[in-house]
Structures are given as C-alpha cells and as structure tokens.
C-alpha positions as CSV (number, residue, x, y, z in Angstrom):
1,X,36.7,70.2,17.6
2,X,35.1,67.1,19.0
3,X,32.0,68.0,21.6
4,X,32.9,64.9,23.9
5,X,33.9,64.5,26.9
6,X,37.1,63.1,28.7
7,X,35.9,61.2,31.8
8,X,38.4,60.3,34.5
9,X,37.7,58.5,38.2
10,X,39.3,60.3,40.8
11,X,40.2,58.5,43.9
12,X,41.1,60.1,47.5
13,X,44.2,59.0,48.7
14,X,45.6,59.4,52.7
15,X,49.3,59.0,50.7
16,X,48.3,62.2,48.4
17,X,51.9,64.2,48.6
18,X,50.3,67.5,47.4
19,X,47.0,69.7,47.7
20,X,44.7,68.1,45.0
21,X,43.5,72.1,45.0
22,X,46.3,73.0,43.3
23,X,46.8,70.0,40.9
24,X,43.3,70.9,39.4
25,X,44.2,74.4,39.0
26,X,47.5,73.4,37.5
27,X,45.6,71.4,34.6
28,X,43.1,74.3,34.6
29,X,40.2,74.2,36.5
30,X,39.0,77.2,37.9
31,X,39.7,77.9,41.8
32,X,35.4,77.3,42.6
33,X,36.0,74.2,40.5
34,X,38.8,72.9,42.1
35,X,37.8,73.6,45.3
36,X,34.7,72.1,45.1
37,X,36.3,68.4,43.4
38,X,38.2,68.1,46.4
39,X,35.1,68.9,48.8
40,X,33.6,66.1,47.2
41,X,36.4,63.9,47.4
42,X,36.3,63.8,50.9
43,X,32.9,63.1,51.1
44,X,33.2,59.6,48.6
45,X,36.3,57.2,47.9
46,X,35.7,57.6,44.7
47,X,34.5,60.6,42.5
48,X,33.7,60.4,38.4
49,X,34.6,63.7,36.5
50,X,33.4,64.6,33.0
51,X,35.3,67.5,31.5
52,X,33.8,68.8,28.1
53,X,37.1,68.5,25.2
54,X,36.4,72.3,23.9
55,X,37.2,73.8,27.8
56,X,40.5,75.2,29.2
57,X,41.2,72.4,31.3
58,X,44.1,70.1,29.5
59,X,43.6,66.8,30.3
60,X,46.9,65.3,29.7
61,X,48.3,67.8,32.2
62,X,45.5,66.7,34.6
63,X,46.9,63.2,34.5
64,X,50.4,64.3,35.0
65,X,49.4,66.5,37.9
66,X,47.3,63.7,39.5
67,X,50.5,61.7,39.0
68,X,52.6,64.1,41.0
69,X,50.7,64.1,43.7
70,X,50.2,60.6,44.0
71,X,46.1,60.8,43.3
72,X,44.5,57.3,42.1
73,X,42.8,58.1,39.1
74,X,41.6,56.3,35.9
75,X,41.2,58.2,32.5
76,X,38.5,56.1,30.8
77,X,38.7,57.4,27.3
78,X,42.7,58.2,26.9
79,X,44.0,58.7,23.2
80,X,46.5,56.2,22.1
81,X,49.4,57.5,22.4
C-alpha cells in the first residue's frame, strides 16, 4: 500500500447544514481529531488536511460526508474515477 498522502482544503461555511464533528468522525477520524479540525476551522477560512493513505480514515467517504453537509472542500490528489 502506497505511503502517500491524500490532501484535501477544507473550507468553513456559515451554510454548513450539519456538525462538521460528526462528518469527520463519519469518514473516520477519531473524536480528538475531529474535534480539533473543526476548532481550527473556525479560527482560518480555510484549513489544508493531509491524511496518510495506510490510516482508518476513508477518504472517499470524507468527500461524501463533506458533501452532505454542505462543507467547501477541494481534494487535490483524487483518483480518476
């Protein structure tokens, strides 16, 4: 399994729909984790996140869960589909 990184850009939103908490645990970050990515995404617009490929988190579900709750985000090195 690759050693990389996924790297995404999370943005705050004011038209979020859902806790961002519980979207990051959702795609599996841990509850200190999460809780401290959304700290930091009220203290900065914008918020780069590197997330190593052999961890728990999935990031595919982590886009679909950003999605949902209406999250600006960019996922800089997505597969092809």
């Amino acid at each position: 399994m690759s050693t990389g990184k996924w790297k995404f850009t999370l943005e705050y939103s004011n038209d979020m729909t859902d806790d961002p908490v519980a979207a990051l645990r959702a795609a599996g970050f841990g509850v200190a984790e999460s809780e401290a990515v959304a700290e930091a995404l009220l203290e900065t617009p914008k918020l780069d996140v590197a997330i190593k490929k052999k961890s728990d988190i999935d990031p595919r579900r982590l886009a679909q869960e950003l999605s949902r709750i209406g999250m600006p985000f960019r996922w800089w090195n997505e597969p092809a589909a």
